[in-house]
C-alpha positions in Angstrom: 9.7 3.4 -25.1 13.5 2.8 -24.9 15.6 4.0 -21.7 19.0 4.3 -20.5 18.7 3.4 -16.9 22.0 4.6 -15.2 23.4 3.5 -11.9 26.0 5.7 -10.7 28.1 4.3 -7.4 30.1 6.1 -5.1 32.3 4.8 -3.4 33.1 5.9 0.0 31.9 9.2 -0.7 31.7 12.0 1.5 28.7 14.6 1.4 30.7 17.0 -0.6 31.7 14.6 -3.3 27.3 13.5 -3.5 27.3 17.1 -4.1 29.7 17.6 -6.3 28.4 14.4 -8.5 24.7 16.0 -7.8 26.0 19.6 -9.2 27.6 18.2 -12.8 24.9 15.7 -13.2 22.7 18.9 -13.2 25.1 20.5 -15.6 24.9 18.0 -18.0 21.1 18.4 -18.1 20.0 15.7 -16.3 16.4 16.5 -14.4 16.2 14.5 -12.0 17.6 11.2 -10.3 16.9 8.8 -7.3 20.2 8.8 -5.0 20.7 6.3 -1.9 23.1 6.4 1.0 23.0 3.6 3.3 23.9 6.0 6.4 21.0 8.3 5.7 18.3 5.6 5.5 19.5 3.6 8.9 19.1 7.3 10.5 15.7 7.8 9.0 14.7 4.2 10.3 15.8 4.9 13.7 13.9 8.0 13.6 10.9 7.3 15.9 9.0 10.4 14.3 9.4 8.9 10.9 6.1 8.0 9.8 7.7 4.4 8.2 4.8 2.1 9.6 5.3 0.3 6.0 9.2 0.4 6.1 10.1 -3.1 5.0 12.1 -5.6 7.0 14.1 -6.6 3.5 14.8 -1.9 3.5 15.8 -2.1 7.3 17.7 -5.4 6.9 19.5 -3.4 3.5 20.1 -0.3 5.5 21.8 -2.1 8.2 24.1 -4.2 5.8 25.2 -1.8 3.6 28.5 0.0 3.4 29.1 4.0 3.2 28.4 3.9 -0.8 25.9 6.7 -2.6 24.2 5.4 -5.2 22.4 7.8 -8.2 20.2 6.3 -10.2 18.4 8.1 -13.4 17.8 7.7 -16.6 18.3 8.9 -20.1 15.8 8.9 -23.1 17.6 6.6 -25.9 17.8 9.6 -28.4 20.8 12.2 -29.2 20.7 14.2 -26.1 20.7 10.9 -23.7 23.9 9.6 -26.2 25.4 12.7 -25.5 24.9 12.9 -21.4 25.9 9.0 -21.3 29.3 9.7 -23.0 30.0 12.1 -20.4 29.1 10.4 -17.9 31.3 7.2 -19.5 34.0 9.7 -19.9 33.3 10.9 -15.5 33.6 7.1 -14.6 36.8 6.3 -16.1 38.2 9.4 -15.1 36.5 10.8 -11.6 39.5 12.2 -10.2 38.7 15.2 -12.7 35.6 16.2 -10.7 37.8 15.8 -7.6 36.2 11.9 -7.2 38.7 9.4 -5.1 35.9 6.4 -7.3 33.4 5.9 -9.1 31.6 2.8 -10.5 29.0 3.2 -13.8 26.3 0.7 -14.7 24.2 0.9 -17.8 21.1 -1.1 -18.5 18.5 -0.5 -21.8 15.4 -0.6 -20.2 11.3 -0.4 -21.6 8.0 1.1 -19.8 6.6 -1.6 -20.7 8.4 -3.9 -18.8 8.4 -1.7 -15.6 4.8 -1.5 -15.7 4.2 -5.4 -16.6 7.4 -7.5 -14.8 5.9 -7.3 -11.5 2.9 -9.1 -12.9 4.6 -12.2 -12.8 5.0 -12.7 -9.1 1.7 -12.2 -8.5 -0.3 -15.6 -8.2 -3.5 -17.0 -7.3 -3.3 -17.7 -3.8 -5.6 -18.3 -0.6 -7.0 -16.6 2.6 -8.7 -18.1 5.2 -10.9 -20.8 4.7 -12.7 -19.9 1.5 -11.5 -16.9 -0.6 -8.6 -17.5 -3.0 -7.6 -14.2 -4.8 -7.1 -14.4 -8.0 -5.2 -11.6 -10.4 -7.5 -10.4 -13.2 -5.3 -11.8 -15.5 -4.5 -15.6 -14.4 -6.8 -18.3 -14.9 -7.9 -20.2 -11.7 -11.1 -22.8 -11.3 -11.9 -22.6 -7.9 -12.7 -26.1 -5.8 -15.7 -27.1 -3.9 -16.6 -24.4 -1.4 -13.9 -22.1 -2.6 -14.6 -18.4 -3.4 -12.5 -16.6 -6.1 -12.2 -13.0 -5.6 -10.5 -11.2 -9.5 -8.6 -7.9 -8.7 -7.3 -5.9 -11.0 -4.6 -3.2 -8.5 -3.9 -0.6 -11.0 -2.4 2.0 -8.9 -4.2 1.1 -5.3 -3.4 -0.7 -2.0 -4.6 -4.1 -1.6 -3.8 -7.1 -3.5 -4.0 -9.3 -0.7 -0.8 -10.0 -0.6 0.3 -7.8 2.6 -0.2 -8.9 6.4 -2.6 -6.4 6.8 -4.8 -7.6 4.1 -5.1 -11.2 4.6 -5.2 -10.7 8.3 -8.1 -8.7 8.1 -10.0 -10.8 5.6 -9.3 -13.4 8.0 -11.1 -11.9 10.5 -13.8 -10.3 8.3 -14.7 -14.5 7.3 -14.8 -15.3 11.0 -17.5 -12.3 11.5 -19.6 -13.0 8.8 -19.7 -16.8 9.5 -21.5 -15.7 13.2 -23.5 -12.4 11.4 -27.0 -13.1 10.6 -27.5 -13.1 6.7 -28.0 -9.4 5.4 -24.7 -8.1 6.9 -24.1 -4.3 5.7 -20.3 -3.3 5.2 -18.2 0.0 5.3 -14.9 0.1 3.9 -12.9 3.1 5.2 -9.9 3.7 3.2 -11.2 0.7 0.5 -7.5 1.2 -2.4 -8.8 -1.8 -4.0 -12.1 -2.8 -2.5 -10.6 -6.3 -1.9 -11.3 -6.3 1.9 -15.4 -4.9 0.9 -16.0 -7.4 -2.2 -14.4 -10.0 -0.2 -17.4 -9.8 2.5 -19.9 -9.5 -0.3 -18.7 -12.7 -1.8 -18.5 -14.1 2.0 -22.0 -13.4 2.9 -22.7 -9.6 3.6 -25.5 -7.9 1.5 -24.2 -4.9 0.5 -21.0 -2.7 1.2 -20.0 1.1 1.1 -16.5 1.4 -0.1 -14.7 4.9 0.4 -11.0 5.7 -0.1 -9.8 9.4 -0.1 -8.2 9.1 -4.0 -10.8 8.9 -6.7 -8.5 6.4 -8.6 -8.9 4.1 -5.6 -12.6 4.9 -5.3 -12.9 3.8 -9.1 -10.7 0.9 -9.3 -13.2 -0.5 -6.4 -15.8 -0.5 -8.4 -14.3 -1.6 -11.9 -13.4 -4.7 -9.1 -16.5 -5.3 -8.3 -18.4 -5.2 -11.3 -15.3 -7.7 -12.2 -16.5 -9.7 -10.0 -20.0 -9.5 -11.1 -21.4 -7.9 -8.0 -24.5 -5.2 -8.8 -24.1 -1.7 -8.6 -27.2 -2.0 -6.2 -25.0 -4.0 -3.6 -21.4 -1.9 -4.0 -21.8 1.9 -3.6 -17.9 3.8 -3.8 -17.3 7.2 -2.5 -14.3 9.4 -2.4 -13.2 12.1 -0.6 -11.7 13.0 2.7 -14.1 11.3 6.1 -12.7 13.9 8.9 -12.8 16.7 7.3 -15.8 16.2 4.4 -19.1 16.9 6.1 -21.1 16.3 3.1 -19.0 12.7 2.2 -19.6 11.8 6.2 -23.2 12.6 5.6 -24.0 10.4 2.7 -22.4 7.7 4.2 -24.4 7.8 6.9 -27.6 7.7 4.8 -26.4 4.8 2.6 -26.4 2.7 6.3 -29.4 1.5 7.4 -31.5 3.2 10.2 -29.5 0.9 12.6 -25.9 1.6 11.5 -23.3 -0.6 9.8 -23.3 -4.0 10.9 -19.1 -4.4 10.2 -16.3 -1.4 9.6 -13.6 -2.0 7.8 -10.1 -0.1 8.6 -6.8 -1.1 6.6 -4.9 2.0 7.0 -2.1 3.2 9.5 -2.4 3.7 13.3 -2.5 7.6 13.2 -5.5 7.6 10.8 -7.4 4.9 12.2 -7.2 6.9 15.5 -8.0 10.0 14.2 -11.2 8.2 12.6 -12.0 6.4 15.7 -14.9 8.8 17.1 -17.1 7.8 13.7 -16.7 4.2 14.5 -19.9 4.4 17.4 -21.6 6.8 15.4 -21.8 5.1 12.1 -22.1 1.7 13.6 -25.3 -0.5 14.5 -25.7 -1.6 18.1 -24.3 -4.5 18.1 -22.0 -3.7 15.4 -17.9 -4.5 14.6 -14.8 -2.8 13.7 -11.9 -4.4 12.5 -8.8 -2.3 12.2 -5.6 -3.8 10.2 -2.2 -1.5 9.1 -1.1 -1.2 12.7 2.9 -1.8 13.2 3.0 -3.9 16.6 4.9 -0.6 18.9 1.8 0.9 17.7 -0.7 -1.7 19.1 -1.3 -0.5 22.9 -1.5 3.0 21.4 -4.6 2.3 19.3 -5.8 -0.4 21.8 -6.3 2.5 24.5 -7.6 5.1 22.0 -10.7 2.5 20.9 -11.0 1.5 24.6 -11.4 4.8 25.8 -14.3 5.4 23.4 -16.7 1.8 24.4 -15.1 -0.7 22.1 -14.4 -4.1 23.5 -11.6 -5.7 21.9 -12.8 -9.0 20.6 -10.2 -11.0 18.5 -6.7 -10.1 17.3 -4.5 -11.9 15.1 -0.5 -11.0 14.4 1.7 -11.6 11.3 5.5 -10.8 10.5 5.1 -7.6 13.3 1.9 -6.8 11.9 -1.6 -6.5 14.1 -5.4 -6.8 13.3 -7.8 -6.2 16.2 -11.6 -7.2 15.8 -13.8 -4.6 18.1 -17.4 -4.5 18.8 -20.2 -2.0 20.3 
């Protein structure tokens, strides 16, 4: 399908005149749009009690640089009505003063769904993490060399391509525990998206791995992964649903663990969750057993540091990347 996208700039605007625009883009029929100003997001970055752990330093850098403009960005079905909204719009640019506008800048771009939901496709490459694994997209070709390990993943809609700091860090240090972990290893993934972080410690060794995210979509693209990457349902087991608050989830996944526990946890979320999941680690883990925890901002570090501290974990290893931390505990 065929769209209009619509960028609508202005200049030097006051909060009035965003509302004014706001108010006769509504009159025109438009539903809905996506507007910018550069002074709200620096204030909502230098918000402490913004939850923004994955704020960008490319959106901070942006915020920072950018002048007083409001940008609205929407777009209009390539049929009669859009025509009609877009001439009136045209007709609003070249004339703004008539809304009470001191300026006011129009750009218009035909755009396709297709190509929003396939462009991105193209920066994603075959690359490697650690030592062995090199992730691979489901739809480039790759023929791994000696010793390498290719992991397919197909994202769809979930977290983890690998890509991100958190990921690979905590892959990293997922290779470096199974290379010391006697072979049958048993994994849980605790907020899995993917399953990348789970299939990649079958692949590297482990025997079998629980994967459980709290979206379904997440729960099921894990396992469409890992049957891509030929692993048996017998070894990959996904679950979805909500850990804290799901007694019956929290129960079944402690009976897919064997009598002794999990050998290895696996936590890529944020610092606030992995906190608030922290009491389960102990429970659900064998004796000797590790948790890694990755998604943590560094100003968040000593926070969760003390919180797993506090309950017996002894951190073991950490590694750091672009303001990013992963911290290997154990038992």
């Amino acid at each position: 399908m065929i769209w209009q996208e619509v960028k609508l700039y202005l200049l030097g605007a006051s909060s009035v005149g965003a509302e004014m625009l706001a108010a006769e883009l509504l009159r025109l029929g438009v539903a809905g749009w996506q507007q910018q100003s550069a002074s709200e997001l620096r204030n909502y970055l230098q918000d402490e009690s913004s939850p923004f752990d994955y704020a960008a330093a490319e959106l901070q850098s942006a915020a920072e640089a950018a002048d007083d403009t409001v940008a609205f960005t929407l777009y209009l079905a390539d049929d009669e009505q859009g025509a009609q909204i877009l001439a009136a719009l045209q007709r609003l640019a070249a004339a703004p003063e008539t809304l009470g506008l001191q300026s006011l800048r129009m750009q218009v771009n035909r755009r396709s769904s297709e190509e929003w939901e396939d462009n991105w496709k193209q920066y994603y490459k075959p690359f490697k993490v650690g030592s062995r694994l090199v992730v691979c997209p489901s739809w480039e070709e790759y023929a791994p060399q000696a010793g390498e390990l290719l992991l397919r993943i197909e994202p769809g809609g979930s977290f983890g391509t690998g890509q991100h700091q958190t990921t690979r860090l905590c892959l990293e240090l997922l290779e470096s525990c199974l290379a010391e972990q006697p072979a049958g290893a048993k994994l849980l993934d605790l907020g899995c998206g993917t399953g990348i972080l789970s299939i990649g410690g079958l692949l590297l060794g482990a025997k079998s791995a629980v994967a459980v995210d709290i979206e379904e979509h997440s729960a099921k693209a894990a396992a469409e992964n890992a049957a891509l990457n030929e692993l048996p349902p017998e070894r990959y087991l996904t679950l979805w649903g909500n850990i804290l608050t799901d007694e019956a989830l929290l129960a079944q996944v402690r009976a897919c663990a064997p009598a002794s526990g999990y050998d290895i946890i696996v936590v890529n979320i944020v610092a606030d969750v992995i906190m608030a999941m922290s009491p389960l680690f102990a429970q659900l883990l064998a004796g000797q057993g590790q948790v890694i925890c990755s998604g943590i901002i560094e100003n968040r570090r000593a926070e969760v540091l003390q919180t797993l501290q506090a309950l017996g974990l002894r951190l073991q290893a950490e590694r750091q990347d672009g303001g990013w931390c992963s911290m290997l505990f154990a038992l």
